[in-house]
PyMOL Python script that loads the backbone (N, CA, C, O; Angstrom):
from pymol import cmd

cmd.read_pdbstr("""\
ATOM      1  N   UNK A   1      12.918  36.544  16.059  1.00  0.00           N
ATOM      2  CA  UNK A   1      14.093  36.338  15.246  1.00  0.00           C
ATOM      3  C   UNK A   1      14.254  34.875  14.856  1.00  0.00           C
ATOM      4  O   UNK A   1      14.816  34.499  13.827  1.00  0.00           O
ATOM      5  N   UNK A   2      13.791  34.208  15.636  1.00  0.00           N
ATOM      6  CA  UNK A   2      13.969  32.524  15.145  1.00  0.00           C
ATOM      7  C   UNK A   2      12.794  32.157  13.875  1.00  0.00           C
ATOM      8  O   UNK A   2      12.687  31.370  12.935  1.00  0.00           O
ATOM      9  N   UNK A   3      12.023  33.258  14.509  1.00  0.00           N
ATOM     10  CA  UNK A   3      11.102  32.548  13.294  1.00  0.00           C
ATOM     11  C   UNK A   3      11.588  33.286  11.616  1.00  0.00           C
ATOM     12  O   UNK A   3      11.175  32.850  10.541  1.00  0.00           O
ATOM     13  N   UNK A   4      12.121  33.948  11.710  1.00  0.00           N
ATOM     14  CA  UNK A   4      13.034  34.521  10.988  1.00  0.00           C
ATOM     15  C   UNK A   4      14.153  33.254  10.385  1.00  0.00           C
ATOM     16  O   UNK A   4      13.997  32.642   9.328  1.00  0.00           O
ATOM     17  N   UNK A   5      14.980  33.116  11.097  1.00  0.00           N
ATOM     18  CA  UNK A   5      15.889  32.237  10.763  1.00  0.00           C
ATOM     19  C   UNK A   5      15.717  31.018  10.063  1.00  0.00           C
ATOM     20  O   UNK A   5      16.715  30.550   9.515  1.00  0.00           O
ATOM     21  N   UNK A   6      14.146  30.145   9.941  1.00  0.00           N
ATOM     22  CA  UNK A   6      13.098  28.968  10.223  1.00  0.00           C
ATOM     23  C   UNK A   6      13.097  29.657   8.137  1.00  0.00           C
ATOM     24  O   UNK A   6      13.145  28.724   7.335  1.00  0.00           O
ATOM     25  N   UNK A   7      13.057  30.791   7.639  1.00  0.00           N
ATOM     26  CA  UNK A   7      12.683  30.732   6.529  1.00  0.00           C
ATOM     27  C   UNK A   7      13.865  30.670   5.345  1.00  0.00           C
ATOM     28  O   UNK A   7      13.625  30.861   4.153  1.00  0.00           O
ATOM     29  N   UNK A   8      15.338  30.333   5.958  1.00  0.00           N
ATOM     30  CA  UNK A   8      16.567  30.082   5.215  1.00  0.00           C
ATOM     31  C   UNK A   8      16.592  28.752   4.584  1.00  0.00           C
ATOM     32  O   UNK A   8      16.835  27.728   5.223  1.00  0.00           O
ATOM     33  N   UNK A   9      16.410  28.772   3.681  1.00  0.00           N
ATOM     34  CA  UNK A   9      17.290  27.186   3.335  1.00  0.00           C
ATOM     35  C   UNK A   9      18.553  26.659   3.583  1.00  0.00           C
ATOM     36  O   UNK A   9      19.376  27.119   2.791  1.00  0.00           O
ATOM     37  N   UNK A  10      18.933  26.018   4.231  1.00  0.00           N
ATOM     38  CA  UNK A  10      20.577  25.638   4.492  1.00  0.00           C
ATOM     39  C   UNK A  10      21.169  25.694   3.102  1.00  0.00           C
ATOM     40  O   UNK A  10      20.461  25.663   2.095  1.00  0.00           O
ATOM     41  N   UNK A  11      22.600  25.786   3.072  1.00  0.00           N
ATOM     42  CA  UNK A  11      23.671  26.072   1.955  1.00  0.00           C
ATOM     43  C   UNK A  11      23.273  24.282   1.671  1.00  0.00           C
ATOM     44  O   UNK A  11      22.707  23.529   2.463  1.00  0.00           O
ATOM     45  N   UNK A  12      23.816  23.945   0.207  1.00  0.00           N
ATOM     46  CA  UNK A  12      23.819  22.587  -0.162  1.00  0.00           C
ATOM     47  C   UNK A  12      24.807  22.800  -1.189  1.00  0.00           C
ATOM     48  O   UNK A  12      25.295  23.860  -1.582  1.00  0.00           O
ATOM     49  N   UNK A  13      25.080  21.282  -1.661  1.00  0.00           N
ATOM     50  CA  UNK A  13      26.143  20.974  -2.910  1.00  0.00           C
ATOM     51  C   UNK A  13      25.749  21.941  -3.717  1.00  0.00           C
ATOM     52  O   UNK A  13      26.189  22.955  -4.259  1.00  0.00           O
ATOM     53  N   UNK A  14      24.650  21.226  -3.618  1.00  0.00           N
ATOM     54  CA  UNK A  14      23.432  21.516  -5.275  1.00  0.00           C
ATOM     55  C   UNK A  14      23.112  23.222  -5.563  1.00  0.00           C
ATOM     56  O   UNK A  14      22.858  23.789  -6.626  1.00  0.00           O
ATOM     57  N   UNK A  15      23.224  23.717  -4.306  1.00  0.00           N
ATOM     58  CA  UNK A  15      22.470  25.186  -4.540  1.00  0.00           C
ATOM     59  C   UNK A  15      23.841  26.106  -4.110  1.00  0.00           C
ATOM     60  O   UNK A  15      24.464  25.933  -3.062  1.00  0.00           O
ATOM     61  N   UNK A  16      24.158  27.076  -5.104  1.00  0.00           N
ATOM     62  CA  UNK A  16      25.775  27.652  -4.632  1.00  0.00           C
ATOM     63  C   UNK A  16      25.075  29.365  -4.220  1.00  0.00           C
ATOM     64  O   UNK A  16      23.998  29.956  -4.158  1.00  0.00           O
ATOM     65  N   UNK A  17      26.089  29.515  -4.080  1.00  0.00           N
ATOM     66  CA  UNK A  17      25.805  31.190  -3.644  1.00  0.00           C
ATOM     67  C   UNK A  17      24.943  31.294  -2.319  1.00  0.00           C
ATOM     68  O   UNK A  17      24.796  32.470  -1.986  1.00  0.00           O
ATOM     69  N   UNK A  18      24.248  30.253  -1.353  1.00  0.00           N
ATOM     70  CA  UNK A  18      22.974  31.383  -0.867  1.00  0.00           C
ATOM     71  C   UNK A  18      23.765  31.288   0.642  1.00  0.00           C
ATOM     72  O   UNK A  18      24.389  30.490   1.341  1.00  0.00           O
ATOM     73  N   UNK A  19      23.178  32.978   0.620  1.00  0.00           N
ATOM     74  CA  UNK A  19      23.957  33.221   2.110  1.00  0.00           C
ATOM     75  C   UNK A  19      22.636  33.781   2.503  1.00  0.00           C
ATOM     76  O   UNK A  19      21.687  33.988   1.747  1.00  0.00           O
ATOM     77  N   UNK A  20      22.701  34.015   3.879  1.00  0.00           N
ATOM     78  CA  UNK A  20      21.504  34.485   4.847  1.00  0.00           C
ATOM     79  C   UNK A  20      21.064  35.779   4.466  1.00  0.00           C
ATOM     80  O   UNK A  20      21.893  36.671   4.286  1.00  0.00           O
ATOM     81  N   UNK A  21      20.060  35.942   4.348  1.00  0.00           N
ATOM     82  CA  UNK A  21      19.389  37.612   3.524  1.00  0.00           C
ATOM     83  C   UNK A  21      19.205  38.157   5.533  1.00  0.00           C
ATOM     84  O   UNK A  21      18.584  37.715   6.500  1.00  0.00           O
ATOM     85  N   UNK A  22      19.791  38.868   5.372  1.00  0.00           N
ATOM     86  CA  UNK A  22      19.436  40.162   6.296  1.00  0.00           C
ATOM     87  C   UNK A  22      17.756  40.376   6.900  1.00  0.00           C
ATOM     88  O   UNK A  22      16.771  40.636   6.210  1.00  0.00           O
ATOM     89  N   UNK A  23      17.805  40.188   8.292  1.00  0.00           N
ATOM     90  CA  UNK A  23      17.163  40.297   8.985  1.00  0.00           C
ATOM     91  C   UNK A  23      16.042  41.632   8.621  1.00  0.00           C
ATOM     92  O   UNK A  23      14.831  41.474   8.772  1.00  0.00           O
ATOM     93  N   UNK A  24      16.576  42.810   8.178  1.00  0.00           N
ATOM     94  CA  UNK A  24      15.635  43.814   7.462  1.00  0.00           C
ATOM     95  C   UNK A  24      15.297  43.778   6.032  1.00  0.00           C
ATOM     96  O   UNK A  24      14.444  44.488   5.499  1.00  0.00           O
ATOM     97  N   UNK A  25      16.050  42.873   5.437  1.00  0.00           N
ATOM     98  CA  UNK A  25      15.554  42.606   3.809  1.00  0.00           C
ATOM     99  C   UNK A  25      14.433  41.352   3.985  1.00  0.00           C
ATOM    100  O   UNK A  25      13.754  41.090   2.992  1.00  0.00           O
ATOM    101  N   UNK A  26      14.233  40.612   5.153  1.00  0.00           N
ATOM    102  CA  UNK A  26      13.171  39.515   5.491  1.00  0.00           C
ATOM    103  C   UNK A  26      11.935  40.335   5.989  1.00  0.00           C
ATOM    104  O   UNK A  26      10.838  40.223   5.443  1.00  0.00           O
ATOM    105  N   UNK A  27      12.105  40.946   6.773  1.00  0.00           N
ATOM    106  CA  UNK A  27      11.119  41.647   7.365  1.00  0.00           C
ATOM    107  C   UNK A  27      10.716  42.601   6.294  1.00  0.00           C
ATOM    108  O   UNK A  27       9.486  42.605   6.332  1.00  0.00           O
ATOM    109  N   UNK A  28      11.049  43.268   5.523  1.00  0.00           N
ATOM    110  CA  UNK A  28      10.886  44.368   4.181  1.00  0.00           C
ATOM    111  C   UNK A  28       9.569  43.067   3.222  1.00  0.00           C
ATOM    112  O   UNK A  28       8.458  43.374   2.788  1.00  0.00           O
ATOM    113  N   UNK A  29      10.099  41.971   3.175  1.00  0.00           N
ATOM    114  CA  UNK A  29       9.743  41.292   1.945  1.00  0.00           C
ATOM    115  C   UNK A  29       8.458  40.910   2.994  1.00  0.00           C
ATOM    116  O   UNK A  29       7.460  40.848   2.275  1.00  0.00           O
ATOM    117  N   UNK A  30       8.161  40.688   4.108  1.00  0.00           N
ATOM    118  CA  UNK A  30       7.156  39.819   4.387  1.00  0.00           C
ATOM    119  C   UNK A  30       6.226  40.761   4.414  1.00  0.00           C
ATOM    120  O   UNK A  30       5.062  40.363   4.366  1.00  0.00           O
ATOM    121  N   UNK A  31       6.534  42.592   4.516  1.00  0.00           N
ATOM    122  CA  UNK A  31       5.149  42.951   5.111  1.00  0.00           C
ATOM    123  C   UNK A  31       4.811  43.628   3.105  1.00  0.00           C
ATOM    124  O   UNK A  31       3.660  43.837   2.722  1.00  0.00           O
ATOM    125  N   UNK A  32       5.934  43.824   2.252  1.00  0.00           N
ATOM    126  CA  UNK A  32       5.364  43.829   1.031  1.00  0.00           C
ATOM    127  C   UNK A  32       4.544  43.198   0.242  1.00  0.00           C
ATOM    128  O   UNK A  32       3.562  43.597  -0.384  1.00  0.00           O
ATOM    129  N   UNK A  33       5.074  42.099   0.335  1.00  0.00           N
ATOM    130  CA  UNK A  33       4.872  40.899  -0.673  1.00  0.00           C
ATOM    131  C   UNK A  33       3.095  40.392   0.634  1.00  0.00           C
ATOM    132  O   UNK A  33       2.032  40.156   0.058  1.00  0.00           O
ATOM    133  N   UNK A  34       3.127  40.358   1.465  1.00  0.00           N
ATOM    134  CA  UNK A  34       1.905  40.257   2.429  1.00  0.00           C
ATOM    135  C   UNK A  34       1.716  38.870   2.275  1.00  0.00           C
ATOM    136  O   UNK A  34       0.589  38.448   2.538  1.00  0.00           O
ATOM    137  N   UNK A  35       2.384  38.246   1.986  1.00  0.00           N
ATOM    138  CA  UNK A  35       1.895  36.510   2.309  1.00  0.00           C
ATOM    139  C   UNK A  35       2.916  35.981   2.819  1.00  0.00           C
ATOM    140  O   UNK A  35       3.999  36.485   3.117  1.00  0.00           O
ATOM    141  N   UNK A  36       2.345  34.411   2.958  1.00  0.00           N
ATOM    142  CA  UNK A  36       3.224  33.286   4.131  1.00  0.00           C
ATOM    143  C   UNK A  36       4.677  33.267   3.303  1.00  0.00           C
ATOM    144  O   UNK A  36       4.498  33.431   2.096  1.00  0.00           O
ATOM    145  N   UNK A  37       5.890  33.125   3.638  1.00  0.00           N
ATOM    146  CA  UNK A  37       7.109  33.027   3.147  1.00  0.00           C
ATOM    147  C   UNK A  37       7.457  31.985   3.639  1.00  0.00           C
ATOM    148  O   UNK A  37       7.659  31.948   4.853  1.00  0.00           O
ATOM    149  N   UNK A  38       7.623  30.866   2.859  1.00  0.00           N
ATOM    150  CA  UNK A  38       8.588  29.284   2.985  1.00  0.00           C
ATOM    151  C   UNK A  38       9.584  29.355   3.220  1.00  0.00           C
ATOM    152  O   UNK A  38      10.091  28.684   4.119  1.00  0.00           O
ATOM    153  N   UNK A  39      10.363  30.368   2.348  1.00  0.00           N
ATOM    154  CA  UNK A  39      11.791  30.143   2.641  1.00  0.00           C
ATOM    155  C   UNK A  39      12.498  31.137   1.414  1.00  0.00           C
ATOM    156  O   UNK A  39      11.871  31.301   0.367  1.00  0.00           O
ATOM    157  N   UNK A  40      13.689  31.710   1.594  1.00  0.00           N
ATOM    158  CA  UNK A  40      14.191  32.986   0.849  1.00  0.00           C
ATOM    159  C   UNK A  40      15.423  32.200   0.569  1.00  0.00           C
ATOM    160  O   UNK A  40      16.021  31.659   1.499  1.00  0.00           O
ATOM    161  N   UNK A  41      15.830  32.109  -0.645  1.00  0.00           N
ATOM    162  CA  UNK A  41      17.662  31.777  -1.019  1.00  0.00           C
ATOM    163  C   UNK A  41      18.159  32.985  -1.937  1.00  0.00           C
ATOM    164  O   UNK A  41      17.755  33.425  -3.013  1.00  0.00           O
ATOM    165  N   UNK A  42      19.125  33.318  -1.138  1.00  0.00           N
ATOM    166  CA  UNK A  42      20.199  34.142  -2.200  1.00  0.00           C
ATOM    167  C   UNK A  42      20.761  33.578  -2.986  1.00  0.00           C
ATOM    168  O   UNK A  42      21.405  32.548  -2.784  1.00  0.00           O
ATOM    169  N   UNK A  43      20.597  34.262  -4.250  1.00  0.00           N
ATOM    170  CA  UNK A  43      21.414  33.676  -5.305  1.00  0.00           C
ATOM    171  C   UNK A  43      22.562  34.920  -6.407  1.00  0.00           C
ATOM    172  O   UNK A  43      22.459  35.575  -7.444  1.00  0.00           O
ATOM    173  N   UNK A  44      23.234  34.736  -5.703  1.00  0.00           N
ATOM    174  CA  UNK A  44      24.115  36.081  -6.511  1.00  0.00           C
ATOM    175  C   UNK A  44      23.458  37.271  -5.981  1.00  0.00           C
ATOM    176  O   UNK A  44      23.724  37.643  -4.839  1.00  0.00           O
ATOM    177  N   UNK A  45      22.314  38.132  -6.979  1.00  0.00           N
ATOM    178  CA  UNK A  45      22.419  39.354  -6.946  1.00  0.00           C
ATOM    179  C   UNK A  45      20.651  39.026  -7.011  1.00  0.00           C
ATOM    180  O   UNK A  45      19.873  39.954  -7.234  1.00  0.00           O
ATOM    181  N   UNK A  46      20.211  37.755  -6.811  1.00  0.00           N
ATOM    182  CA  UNK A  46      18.767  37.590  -6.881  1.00  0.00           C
ATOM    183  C   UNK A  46      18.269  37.179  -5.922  1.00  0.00           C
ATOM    184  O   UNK A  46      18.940  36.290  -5.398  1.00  0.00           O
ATOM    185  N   UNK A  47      17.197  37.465  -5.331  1.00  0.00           N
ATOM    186  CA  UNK A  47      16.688  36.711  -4.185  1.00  0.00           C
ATOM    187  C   UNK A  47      15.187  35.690  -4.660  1.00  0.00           C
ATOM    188  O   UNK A  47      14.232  36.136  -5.297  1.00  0.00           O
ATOM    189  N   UNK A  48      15.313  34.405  -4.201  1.00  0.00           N
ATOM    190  CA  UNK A  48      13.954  33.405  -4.697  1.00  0.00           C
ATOM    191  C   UNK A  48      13.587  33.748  -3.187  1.00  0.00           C
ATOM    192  O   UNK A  48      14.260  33.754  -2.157  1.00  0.00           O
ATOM    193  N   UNK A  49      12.163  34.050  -3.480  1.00  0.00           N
ATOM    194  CA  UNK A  49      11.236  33.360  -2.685  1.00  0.00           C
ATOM    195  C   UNK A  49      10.004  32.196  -2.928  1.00  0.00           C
ATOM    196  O   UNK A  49       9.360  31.879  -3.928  1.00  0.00           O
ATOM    197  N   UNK A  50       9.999  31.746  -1.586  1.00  0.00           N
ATOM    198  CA  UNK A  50       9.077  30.081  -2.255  1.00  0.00           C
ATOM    199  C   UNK A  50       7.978  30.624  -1.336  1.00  0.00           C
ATOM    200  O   UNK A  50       8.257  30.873  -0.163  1.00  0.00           O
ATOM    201  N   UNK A  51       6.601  30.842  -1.867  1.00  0.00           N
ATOM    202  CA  UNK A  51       5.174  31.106  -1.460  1.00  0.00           C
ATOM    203  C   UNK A  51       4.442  29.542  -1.582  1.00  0.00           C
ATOM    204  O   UNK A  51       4.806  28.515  -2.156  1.00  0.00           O
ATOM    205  N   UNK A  52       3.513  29.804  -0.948  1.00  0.00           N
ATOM    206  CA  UNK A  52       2.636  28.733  -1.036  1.00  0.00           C
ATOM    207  C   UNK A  52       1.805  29.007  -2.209  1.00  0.00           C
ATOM    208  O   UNK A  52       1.416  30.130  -2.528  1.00  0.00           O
ATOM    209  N   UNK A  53       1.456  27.493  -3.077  1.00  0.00           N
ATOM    210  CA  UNK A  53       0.939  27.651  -4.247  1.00  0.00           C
ATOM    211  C   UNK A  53      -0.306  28.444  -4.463  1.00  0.00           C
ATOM    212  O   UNK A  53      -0.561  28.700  -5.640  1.00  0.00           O
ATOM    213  N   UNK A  54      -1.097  28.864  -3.586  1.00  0.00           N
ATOM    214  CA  UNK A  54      -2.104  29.236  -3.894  1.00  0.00           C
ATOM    215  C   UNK A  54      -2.290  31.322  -3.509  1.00  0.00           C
ATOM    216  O   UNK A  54      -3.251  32.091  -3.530  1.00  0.00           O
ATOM    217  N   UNK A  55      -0.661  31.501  -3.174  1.00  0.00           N
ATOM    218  CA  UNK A  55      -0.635  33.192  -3.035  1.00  0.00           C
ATOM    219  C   UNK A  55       0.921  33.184  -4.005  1.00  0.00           C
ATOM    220  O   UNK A  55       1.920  33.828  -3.686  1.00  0.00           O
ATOM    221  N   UNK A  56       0.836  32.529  -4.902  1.00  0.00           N
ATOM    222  CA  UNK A  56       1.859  33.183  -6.068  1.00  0.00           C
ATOM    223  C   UNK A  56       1.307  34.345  -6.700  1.00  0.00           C
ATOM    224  O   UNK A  56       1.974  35.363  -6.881  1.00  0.00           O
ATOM    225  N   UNK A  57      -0.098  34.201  -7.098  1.00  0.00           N
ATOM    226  CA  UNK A  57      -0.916  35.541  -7.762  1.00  0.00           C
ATOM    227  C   UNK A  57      -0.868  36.498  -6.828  1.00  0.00           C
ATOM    228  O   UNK A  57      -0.538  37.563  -7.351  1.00  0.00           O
ATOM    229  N   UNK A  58      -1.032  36.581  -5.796  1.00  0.00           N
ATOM    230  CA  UNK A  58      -0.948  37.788  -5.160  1.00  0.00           C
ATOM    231  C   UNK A  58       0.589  38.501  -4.493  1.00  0.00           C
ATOM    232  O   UNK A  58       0.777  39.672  -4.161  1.00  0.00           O
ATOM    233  N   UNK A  59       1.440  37.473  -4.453  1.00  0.00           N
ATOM    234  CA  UNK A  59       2.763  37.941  -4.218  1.00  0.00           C
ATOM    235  C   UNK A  59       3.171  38.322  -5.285  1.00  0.00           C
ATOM    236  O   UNK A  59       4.038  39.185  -5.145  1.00  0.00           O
ATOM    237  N   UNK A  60       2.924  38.052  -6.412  1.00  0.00           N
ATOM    238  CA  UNK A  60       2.953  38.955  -8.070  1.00  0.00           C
ATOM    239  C   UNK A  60       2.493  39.745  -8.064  1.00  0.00           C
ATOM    240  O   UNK A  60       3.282  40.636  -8.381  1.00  0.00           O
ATOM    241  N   UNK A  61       1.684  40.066  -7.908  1.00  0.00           N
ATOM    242  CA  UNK A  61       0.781  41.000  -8.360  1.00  0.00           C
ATOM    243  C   UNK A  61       0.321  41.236  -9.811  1.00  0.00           C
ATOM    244  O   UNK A  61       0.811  40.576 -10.728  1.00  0.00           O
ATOM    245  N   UNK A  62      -0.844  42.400 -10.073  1.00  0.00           N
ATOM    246  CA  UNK A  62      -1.549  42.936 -11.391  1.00  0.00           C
ATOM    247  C   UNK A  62      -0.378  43.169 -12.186  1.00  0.00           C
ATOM    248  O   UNK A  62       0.429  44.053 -11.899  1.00  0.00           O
ATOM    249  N   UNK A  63      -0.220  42.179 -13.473  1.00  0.00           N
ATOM    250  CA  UNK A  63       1.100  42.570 -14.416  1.00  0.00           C
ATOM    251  C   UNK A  63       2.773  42.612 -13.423  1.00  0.00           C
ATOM    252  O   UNK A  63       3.844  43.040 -13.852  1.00  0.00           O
ATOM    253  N   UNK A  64       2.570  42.174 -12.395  1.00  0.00           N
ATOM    254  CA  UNK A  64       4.245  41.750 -11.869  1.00  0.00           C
ATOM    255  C   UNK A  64       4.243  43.354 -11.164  1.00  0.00           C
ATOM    256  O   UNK A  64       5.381  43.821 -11.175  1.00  0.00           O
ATOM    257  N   UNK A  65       3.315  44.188 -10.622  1.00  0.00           N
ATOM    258  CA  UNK A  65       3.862  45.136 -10.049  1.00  0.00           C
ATOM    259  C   UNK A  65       4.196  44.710  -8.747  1.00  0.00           C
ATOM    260  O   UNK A  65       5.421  44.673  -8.631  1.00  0.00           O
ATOM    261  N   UNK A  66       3.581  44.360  -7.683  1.00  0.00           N
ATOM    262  CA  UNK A  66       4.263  43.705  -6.707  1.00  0.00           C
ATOM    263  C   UNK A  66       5.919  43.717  -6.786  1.00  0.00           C
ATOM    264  O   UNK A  66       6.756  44.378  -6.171  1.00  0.00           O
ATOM    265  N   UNK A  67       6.040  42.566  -7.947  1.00  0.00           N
ATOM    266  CA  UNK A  67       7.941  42.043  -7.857  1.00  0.00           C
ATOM    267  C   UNK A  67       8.701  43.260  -7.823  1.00  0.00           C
ATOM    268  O   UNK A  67       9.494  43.578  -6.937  1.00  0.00           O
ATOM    269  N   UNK A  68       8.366  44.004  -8.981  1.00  0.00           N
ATOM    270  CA  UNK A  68       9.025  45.364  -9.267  1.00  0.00           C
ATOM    271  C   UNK A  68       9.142  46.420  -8.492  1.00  0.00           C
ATOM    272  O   UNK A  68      10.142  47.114  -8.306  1.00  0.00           O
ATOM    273  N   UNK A  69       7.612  46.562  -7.846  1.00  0.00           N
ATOM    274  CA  UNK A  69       8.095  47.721  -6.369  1.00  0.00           C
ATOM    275  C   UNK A  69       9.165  46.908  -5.641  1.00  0.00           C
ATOM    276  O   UNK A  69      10.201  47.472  -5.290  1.00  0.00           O
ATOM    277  N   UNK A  70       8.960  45.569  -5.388  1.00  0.00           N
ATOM    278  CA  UNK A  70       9.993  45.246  -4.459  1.00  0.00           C
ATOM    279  C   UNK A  70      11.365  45.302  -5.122  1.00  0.00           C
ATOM    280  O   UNK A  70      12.334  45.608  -4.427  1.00  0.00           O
ATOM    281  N   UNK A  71      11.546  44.977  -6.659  1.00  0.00           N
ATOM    282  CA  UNK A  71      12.947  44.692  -7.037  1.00  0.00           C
ATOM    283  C   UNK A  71      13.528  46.277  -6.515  1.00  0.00           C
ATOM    284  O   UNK A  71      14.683  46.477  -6.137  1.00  0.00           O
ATOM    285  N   UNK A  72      12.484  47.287  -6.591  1.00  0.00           N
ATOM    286  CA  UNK A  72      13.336  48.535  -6.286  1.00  0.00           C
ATOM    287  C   UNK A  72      13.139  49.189  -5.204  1.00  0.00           C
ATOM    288  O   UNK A  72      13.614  50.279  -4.882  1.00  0.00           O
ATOM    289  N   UNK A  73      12.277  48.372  -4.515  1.00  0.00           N
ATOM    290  CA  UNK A  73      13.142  49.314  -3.021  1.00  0.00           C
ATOM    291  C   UNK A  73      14.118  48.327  -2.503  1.00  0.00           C
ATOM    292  O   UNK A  73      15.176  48.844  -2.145  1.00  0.00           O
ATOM    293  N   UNK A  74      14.023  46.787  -2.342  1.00  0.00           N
ATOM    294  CA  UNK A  74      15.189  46.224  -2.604  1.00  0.00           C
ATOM    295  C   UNK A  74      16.720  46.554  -3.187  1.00  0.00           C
ATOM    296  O   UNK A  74      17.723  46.274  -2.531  1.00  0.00           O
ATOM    297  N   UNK A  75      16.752  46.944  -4.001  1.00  0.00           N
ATOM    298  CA  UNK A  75      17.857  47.089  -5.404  1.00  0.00           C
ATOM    299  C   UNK A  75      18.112  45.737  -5.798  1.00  0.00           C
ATOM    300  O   UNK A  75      19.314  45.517  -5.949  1.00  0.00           O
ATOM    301  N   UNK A  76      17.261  44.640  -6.039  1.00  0.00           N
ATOM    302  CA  UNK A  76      17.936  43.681  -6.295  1.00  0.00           C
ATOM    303  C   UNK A  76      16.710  42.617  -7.425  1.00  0.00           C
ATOM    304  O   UNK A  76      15.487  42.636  -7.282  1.00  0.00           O
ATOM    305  N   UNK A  77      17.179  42.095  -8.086  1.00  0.00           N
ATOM    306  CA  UNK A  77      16.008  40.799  -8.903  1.00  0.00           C
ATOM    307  C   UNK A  77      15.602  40.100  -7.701  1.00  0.00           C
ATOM    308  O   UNK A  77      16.194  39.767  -6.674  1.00  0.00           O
ATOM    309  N   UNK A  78      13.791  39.908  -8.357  1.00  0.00           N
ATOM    310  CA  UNK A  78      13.236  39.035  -6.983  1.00  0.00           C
ATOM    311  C   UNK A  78      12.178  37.976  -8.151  1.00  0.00           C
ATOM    312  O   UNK A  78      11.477  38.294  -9.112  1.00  0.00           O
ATOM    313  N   UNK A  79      12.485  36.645  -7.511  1.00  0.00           N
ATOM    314  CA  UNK A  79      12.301  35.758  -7.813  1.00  0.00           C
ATOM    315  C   UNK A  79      10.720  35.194  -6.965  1.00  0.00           C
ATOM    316  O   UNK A  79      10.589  35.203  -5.741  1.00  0.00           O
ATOM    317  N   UNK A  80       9.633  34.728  -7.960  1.00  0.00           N
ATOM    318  CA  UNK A  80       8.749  34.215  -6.996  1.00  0.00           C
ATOM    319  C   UNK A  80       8.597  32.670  -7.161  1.00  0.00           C
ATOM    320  O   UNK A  80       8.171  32.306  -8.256  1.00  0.00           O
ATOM    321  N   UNK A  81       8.841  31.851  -6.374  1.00  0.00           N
ATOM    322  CA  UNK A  81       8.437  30.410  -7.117  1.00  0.00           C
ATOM    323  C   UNK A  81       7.673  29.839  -5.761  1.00  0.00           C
ATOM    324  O   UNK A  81       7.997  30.215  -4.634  1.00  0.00           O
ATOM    325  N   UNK A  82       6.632  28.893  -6.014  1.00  0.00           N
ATOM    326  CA  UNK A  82       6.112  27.926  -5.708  1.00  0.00           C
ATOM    327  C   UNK A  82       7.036  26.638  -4.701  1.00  0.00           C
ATOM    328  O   UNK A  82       7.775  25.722  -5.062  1.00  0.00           O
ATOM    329  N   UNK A  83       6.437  27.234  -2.906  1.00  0.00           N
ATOM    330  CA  UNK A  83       7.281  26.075  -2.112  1.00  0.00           C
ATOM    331  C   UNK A  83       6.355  24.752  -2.437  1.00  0.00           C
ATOM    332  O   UNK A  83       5.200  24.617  -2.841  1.00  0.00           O
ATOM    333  N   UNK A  84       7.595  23.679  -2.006  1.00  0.00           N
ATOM    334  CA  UNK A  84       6.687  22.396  -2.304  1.00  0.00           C
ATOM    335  C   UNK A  84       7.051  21.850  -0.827  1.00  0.00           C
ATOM    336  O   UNK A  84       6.593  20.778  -0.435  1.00  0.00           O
TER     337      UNK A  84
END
""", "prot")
cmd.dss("prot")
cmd.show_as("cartoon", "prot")
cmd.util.cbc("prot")
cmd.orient("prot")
């Protein structure tokens, strides 16, 4: 569970909305998406995740199917971006 917790970004000025994504919506995304996870921010009704630059293609997937199975067993927009 800590290592769980290790992939939140703290709340900031700069970044509004993100609250802690659920312990089964983390675990859902890590064994889908199958790569390293930096860090997850909620944003409204979207979730970013930050991959390491070199498994953005595969956390996408062929034509974005990846995002899309996940946006829907999720129910929610899923965001992939590049941790730095």
């Amino acid at each position: 569970m800590n290592e769980l917790n290790k992939l939140f970004k703290p709340p900031t000025e700069k970044s509004q909305g993100i609250v802690n994504v659920e312990e089964k919506t983390l675990n859902q995304l890590k064994q889908m998406l199958n790569v390293k996870i930096g860090r997850v921010e909620e944003q409204g009704e979207e979730l970013v995740v930050y991959v390491p630059k070199d498994q953005v293609a595969k956390a996408i997937g062929a034509g974005g199917c990846v995002v899309r199975s996940v946006e829907r067993v999720l129910n929610r927009r899923l965001s992939i971006k590049e941790s730095t």
